[in-house]
N, CA, C and O atoms as CSV, one atom per row, in Angstrom:
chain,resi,resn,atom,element,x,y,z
A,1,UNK,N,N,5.208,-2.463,-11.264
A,1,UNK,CA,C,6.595,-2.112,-11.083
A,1,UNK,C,C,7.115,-2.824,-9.828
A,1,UNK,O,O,6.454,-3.124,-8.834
A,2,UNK,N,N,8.635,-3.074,-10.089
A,2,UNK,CA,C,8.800,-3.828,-8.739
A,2,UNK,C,C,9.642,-2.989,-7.852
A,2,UNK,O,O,10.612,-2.304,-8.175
A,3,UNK,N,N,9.099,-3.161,-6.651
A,3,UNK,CA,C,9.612,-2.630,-5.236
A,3,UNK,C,C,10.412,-3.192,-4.870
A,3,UNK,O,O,11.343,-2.416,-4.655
A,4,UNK,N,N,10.714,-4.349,-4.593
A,4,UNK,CA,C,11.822,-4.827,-4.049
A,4,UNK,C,C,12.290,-6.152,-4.742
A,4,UNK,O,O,11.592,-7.138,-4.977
A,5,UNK,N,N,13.563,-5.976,-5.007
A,5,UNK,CA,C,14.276,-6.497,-6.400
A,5,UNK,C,C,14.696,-7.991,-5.816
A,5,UNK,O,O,14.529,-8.911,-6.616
A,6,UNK,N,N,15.229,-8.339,-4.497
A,6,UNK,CA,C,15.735,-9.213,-4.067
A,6,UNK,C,C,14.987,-9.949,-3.806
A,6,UNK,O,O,15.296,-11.135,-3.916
A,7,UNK,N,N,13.487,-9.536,-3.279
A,7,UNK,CA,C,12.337,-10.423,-3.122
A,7,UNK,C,C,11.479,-10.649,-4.251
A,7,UNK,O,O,10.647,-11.556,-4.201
A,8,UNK,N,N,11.580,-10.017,-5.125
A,8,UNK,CA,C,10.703,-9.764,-6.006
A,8,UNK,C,C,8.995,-9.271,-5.887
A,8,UNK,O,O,7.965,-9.879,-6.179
A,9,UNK,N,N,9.126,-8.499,-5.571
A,9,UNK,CA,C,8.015,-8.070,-4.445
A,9,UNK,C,C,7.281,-6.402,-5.455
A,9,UNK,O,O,7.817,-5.297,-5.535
A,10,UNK,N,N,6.114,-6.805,-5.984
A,10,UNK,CA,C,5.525,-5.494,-6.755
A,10,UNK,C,C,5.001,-4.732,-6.312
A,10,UNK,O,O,4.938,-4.756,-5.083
A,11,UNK,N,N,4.332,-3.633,-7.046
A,11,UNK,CA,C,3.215,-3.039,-5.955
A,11,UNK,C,C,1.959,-3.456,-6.053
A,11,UNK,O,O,1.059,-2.872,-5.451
A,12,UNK,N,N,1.720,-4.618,-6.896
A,12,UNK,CA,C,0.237,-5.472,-7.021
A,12,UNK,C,C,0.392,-6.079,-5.765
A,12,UNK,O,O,-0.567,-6.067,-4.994
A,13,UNK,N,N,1.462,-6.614,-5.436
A,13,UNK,CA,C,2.144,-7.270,-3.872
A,13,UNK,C,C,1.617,-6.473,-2.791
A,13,UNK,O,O,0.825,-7.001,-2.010
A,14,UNK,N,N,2.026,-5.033,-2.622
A,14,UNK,CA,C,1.745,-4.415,-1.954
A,14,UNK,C,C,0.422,-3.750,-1.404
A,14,UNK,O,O,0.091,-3.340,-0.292
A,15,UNK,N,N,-0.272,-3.817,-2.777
A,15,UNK,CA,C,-1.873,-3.759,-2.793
A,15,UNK,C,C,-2.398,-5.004,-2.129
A,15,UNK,O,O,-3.304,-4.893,-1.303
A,16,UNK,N,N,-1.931,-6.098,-2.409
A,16,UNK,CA,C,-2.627,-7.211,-2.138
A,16,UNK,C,C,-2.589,-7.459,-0.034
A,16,UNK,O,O,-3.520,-7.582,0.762
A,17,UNK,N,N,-1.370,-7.442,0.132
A,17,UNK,CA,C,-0.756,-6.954,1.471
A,17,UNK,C,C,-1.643,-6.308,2.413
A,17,UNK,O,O,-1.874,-6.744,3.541
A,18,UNK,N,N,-2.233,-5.039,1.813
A,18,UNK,CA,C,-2.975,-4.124,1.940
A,18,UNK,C,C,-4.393,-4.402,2.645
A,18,UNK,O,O,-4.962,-3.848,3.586
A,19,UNK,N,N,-4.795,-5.671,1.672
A,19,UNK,CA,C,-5.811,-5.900,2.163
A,19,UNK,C,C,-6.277,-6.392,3.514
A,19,UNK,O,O,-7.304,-6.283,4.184
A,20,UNK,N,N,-4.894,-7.079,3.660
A,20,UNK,CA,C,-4.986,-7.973,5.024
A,20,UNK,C,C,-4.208,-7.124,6.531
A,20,UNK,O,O,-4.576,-7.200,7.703
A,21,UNK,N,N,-3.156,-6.420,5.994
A,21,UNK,CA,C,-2.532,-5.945,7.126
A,21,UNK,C,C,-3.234,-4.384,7.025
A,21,UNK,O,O,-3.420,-3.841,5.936
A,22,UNK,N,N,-3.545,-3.836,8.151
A,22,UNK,CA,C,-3.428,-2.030,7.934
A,22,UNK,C,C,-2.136,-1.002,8.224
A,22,UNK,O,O,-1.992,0.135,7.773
A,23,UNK,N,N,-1.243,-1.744,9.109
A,23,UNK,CA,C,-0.493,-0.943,9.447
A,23,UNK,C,C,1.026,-1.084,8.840
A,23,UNK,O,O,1.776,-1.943,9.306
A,24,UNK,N,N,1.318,-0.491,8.120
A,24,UNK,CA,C,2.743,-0.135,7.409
A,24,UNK,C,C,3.767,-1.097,7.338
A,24,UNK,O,O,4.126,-1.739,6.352
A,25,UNK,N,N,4.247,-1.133,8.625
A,25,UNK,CA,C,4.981,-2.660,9.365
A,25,UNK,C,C,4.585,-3.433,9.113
A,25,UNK,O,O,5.149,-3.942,8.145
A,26,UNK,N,N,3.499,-4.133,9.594
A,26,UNK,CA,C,2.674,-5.302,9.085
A,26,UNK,C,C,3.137,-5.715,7.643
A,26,UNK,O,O,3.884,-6.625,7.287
A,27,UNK,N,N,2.561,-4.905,7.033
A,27,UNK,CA,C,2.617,-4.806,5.594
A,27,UNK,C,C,3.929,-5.019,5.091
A,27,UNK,O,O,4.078,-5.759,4.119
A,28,UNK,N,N,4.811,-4.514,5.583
A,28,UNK,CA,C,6.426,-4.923,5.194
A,28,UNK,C,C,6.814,-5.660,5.488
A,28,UNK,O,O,7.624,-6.123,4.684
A,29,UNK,N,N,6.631,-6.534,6.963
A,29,UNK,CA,C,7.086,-7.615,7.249
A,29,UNK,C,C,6.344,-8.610,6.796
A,29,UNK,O,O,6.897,-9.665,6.487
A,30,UNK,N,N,5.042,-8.464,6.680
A,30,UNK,CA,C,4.355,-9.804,5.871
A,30,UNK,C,C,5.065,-10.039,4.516
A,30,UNK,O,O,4.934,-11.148,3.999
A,31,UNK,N,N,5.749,-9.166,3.943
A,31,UNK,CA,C,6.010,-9.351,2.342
A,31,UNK,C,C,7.500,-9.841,2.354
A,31,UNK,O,O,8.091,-10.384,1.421
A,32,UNK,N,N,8.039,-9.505,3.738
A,32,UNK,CA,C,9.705,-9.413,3.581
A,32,UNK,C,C,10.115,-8.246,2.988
A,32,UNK,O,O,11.246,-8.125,2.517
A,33,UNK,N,N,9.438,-7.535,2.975
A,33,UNK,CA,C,10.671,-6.063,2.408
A,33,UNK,C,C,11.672,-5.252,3.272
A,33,UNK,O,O,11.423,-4.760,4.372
A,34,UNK,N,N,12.906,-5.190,2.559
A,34,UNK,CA,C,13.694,-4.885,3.168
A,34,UNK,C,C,14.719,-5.692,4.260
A,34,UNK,O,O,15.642,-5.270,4.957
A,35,UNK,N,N,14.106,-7.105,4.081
A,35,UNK,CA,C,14.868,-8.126,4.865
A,35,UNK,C,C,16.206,-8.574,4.298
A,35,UNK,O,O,17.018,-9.299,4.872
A,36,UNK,N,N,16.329,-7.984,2.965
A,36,UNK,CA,C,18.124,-8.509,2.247
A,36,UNK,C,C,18.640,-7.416,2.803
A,36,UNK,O,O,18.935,-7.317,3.994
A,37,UNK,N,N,18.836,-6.085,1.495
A,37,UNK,CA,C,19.341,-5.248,1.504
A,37,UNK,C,C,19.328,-4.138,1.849
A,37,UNK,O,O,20.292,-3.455,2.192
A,38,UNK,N,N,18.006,-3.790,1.782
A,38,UNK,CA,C,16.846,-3.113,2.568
A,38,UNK,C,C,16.452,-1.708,1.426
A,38,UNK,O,O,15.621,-0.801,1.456
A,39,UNK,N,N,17.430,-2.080,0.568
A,39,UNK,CA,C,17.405,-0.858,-0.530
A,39,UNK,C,C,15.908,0.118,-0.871
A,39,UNK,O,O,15.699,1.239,-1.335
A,40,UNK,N,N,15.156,-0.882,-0.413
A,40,UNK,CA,C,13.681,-0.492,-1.260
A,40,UNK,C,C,12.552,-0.197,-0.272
A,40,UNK,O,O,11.435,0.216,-0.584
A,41,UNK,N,N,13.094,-0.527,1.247
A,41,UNK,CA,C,12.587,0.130,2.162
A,41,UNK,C,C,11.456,1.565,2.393
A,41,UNK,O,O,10.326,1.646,2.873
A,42,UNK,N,N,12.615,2.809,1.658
A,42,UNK,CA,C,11.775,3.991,1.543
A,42,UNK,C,C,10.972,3.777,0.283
A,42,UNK,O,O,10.192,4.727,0.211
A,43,UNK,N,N,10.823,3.046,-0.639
A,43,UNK,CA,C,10.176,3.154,-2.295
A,43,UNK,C,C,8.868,2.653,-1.344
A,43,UNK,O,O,7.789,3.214,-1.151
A,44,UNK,N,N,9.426,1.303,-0.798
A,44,UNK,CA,C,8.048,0.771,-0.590
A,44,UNK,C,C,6.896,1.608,0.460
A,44,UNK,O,O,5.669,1.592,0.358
A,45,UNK,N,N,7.941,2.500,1.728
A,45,UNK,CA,C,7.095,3.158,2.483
A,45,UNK,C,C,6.188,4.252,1.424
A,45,UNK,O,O,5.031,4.488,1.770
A,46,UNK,N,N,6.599,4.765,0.429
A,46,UNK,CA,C,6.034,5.415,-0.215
A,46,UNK,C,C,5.129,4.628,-1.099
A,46,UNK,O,O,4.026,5.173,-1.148
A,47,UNK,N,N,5.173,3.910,-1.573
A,47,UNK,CA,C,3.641,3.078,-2.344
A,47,UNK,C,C,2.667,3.226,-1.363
A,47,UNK,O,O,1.716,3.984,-1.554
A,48,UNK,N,N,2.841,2.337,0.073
A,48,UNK,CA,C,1.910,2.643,0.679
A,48,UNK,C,C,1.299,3.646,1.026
A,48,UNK,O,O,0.083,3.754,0.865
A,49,UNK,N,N,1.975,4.473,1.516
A,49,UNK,CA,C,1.438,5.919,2.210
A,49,UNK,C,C,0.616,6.597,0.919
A,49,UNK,O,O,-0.441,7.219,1.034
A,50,UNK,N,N,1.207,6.387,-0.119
A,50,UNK,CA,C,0.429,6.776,-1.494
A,50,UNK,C,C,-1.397,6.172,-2.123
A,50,UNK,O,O,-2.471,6.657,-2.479
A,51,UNK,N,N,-0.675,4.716,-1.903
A,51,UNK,CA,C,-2.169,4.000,-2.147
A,51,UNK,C,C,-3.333,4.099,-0.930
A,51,UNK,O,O,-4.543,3.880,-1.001
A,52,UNK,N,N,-2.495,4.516,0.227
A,52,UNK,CA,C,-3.362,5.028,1.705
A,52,UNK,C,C,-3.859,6.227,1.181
A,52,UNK,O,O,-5.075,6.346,1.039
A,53,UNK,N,N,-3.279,6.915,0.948
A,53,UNK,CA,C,-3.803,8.276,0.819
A,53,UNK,C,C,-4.693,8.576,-0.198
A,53,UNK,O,O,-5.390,9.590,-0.177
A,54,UNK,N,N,-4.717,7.412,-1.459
A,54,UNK,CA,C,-5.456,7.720,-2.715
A,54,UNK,C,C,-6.946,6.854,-1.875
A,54,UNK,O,O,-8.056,7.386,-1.872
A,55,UNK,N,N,-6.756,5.897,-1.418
A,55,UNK,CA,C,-7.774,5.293,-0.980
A,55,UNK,C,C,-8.820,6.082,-0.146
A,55,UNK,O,O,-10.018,6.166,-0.415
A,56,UNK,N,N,-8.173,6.651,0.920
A,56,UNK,CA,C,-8.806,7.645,2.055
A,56,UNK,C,C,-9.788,9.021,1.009
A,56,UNK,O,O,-10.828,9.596,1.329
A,57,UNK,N,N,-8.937,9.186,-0.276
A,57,UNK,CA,C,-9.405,11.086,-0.950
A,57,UNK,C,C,-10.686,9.666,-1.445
A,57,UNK,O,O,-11.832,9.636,-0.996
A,58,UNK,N,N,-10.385,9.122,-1.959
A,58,UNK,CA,C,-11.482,8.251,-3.405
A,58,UNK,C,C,-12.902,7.953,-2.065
A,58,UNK,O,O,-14.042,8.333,-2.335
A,59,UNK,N,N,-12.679,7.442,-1.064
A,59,UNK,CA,C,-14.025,7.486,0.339
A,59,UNK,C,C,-14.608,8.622,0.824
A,59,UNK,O,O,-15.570,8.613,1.591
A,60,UNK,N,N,-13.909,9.885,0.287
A,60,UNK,CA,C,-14.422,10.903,0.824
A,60,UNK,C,C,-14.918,11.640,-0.301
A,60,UNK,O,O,-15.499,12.724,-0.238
A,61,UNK,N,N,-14.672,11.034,-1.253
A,61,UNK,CA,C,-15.000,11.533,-2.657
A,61,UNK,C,C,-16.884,11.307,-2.795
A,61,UNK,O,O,-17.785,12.034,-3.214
A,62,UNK,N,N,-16.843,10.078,-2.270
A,62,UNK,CA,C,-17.780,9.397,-2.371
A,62,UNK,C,C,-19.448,10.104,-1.689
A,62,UNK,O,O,-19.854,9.943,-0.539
A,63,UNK,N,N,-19.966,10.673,-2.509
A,63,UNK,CA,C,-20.970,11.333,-1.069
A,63,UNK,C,C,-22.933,10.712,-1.616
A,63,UNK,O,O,-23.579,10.291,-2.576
A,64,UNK,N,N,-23.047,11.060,-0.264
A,64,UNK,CA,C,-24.764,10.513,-0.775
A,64,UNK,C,C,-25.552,11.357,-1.285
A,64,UNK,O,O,-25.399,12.547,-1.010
A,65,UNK,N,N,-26.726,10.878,-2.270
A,65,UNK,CA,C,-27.610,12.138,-2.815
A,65,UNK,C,C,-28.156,12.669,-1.849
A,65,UNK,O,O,-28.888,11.987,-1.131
A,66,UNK,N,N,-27.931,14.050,-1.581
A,66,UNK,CA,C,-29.330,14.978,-0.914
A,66,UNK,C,C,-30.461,14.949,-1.145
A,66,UNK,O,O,-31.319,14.952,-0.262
A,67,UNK,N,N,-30.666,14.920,-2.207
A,67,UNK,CA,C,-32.240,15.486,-2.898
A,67,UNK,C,C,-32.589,13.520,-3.301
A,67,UNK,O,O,-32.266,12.944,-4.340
A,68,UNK,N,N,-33.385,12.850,-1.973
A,68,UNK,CA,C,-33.934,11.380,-2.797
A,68,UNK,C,C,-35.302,12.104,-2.533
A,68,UNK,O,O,-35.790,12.743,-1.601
A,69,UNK,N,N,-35.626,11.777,-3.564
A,69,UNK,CA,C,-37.306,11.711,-3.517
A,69,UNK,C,C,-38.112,10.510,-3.844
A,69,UNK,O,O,-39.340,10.555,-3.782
């Protein structure tokens, strides 16, 4: 789906972004979002904070066996 219409900017974009920047800003200004109109500003703060947050539960999800024998 696209986040920002003027840039053409998805949230595969935003994932990808992701990888390289950690911090929010970063991440928006590396892509240009919000540099036209800025319309998509809050959509996009929310992908991230979303794919942050799914990322962080899915690592903690993750646990080691107790019982190795």
């Amino acid at each position: 789906m696209y986040v920002c219409i003027c840039k053409g900017i998805s949230e595969k974009d935003i994932e990808r972004a992701m990888i390289t920047h950690q911090n929010t800003k970063d991440i928006l200004k590396s892509l240009g979002v919000g540099s036209d109109c800025g319309t998509c500003m809050i959509d996009a703060i929310e992908s991230i904070k979303s794919k942050q947050k799914a990322h962080n539960t899915s690592r903690q999800t993750v646990q080691k066996p107790t019982n190795l024998k």
